[in-house]
N, C-alpha and C positions, 0 to 999 in steps of 0.2 A: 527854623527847625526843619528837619528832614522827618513828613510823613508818611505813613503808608495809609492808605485808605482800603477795606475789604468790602463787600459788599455795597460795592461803588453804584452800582444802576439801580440801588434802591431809593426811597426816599431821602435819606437819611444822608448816604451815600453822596449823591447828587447835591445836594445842601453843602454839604461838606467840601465839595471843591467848590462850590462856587463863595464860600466864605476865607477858603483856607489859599488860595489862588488870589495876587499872586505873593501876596507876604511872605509864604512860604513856599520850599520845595515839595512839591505833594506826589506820588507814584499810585495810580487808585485803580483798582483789581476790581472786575467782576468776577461772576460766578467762573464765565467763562475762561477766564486767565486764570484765577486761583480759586481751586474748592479746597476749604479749607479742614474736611474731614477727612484728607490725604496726608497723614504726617508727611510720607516721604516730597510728597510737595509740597505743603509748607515747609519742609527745611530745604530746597530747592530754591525757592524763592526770595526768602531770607538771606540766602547766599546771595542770590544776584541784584539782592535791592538794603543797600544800608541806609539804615533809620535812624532819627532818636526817640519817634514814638510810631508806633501801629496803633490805630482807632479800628477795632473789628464792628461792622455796621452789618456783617451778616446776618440772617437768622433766618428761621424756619417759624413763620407765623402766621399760620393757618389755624387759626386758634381752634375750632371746631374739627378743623380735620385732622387735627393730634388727636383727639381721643381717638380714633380707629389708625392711627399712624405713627404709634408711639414712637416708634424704634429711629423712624427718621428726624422724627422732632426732637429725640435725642442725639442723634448724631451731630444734627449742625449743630443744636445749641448748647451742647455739652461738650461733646468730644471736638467737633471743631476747634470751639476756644480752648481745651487742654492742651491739641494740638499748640494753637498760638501761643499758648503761655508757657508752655516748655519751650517751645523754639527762639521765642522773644527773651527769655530769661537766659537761657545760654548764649545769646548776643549783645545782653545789654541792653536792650530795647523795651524803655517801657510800654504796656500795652491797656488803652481803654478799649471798656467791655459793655455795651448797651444791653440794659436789661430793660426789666418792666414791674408798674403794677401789679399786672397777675402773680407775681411771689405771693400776695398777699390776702386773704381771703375778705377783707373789706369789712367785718362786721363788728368795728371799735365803733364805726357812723362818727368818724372825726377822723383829720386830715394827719396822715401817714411820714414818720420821718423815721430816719435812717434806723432807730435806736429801736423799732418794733419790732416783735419779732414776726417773722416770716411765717407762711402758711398756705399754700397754692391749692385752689381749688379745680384744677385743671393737670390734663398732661401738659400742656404748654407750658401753666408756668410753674410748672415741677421740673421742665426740662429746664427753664430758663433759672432758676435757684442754684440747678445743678451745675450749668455752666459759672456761673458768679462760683460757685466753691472752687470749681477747679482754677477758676483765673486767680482766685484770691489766695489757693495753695502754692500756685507753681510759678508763680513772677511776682516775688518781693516790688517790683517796682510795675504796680497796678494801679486802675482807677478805675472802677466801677461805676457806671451811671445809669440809673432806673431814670425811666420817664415812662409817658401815659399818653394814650389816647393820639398817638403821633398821626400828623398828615400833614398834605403842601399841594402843589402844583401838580408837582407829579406824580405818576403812578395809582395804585388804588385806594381810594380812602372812603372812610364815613362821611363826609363831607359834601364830597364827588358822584358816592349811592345815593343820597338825599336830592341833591341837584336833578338826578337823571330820576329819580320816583316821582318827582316834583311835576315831571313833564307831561308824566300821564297821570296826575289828578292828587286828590287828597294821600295826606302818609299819616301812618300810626306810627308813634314812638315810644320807645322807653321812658317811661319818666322818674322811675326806682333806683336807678344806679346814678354812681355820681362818682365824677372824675377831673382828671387835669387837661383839659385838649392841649394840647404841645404839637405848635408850628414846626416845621423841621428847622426853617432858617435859624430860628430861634434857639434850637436845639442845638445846631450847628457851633452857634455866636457861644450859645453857655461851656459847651465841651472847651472851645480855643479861649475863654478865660481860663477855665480851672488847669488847663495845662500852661498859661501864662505865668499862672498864679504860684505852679510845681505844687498842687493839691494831689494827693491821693489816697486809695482807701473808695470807701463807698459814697457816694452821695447823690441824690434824688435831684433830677433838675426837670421840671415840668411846666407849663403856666401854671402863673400864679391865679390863685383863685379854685373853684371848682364849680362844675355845673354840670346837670341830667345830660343826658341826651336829648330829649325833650327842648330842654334850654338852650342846648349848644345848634340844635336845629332850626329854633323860631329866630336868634340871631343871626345864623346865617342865611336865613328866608328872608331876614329885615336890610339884611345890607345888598341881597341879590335884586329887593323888591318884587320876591316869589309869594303870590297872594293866595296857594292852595291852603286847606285848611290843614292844620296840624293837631294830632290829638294826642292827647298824652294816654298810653296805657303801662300796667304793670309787666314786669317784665316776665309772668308766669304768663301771660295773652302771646307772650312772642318766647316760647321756648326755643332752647340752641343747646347742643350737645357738649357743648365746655358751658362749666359756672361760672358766674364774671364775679368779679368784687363788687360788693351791695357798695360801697364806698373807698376806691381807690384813689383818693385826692390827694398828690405826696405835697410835701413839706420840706425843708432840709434846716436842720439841726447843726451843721456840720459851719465849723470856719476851716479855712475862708468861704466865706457863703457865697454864693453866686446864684442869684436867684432871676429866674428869667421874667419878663413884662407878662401881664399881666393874658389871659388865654385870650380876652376880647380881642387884643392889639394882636395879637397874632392870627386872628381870624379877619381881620381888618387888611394885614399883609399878603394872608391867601388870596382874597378878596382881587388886594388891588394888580395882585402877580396876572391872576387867572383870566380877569380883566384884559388886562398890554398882550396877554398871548395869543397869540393867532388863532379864530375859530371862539374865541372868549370864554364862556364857559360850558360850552358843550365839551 
């Protein structure tokens, strides 16, 4: 297959070639080659790069600095993929679209599949809903994929913050919300089944499983052998200006199912990446 990758220098991004490389032909855009809230350049680019699928891995997700930033969290993540999904549809090119959790407002307190309905407690993921509509009106030949709590190697994550608070002494954590942590590699590997598979439509691909924050942090203190103290608090002690999902744990409903390992085994991968890289886990 001929891909296109957007939002290449992000996590996601980054995953994405190095799983889709070299089985396939892949073409992958950063911000700086393609902004994708440019119609006249996305139909520019389109022109000089033929596809059979674009995977848009961009996004605007600053989760807290959307409530005072609306207009820009809407432009990438709305208008951007409208952009894509007109320009992809008048080519032939079908186009996956990464969303997330936050569609959701989290308060069934049970694990989330495709068939819920939607409810963002945030501008984030009100802008993130909003783009899933427009991908899902303007390119009959789409694939939607929600995941959670995404992080890797690279770039910044939860994961990574914990690590570096770790260094200067005891952390308080959330212990009230509960999610899917989803490895990017992993995220990567689920995406190139379901386009293996010619799956499309909506579907949630996350680790399997769920756990706090809290949780997801005392495991990563156990495999780092990070012996600071860790304390669980509610997440009203750590206010933040976006609402999260009291329980964003997705699930998928949908065949062909493709369900990713399990979020442990994917924190095990981070693990052993961050480990082999140079500097280790600083």
């Amino acid at each position: 297959m001929k891909i296109l990758v957007t939002g290449a220098s992000g996590q996601l991004g980054t995953a994405l070639q190095r799983i889709l490389v070299p089985a396939h032909q892949v073409f992958a855009a950063a911000h700086s080659d393609l902004d994708i809230t440019r119609e006249s350049d996305v139909n520019s680019f389109l022109d000089d790069h033929a596809a059979d699928w674009l995977i848009n891995a961009a996004a605007y997700n600053q989760v807290d600095k959307a409530e005072t930033d609306r207009d820009a969290a809407f432009r990438l993540n709305a208008e951007g993929p409208a952009n894509l999904a007109r320009a992809t549809a008048e080519r032939g090119i079908g186009l996956v679209h990464v969303s997330t959790d936050y569609v959701f407002d989290g308060t069934l307190g049970r694990p989330l599949t495709e068939s819920d309905t939607p409810s963002p407690r945030s501008v984030y993921g009100d802008s993130k809903l909003a783009g899933e509509r427009e991908v899902a009106s303007a390119n009959p030949r789409h694939l939607i994929v929600r995941t959670a709590w995404l992080y890797s190697e690279t770039g910044n994550n939860f994961p990574k913050t914990m690590i570096r608070l770790a260094a200067a002494g005891d952390v308080r954590v959330v212990s009230d919300q509960f999610g899917s942590p989803t490895y990017a590699g992993h995220l990567a590997e689920g995406i190139l089944s379901l386009l293996e598979k010619e799956a499309s439509g909506l579907y949630h691909l996350a680790g399997s499983g769920g756990t706090s924050w809290f949780g997801f942090t005392k495991a990563l203190f156990s495999r780092f052998g990070i012996t600071v103290k860790v304390t669980p608090i509610p997440g009203s002690e750590f206010p933040r200006p976006a609402k999260r999902p009291a329980c964003g744990i997705l699930e998928t409903g949908r065949e062909p199912a493709v369900v990713l390992p399990p979020w442990e085994e994917g924190l095990d991968c981070f693990v052993e990446r961050m480990r082999a890289a140079q500097g280790g886990i600083q």
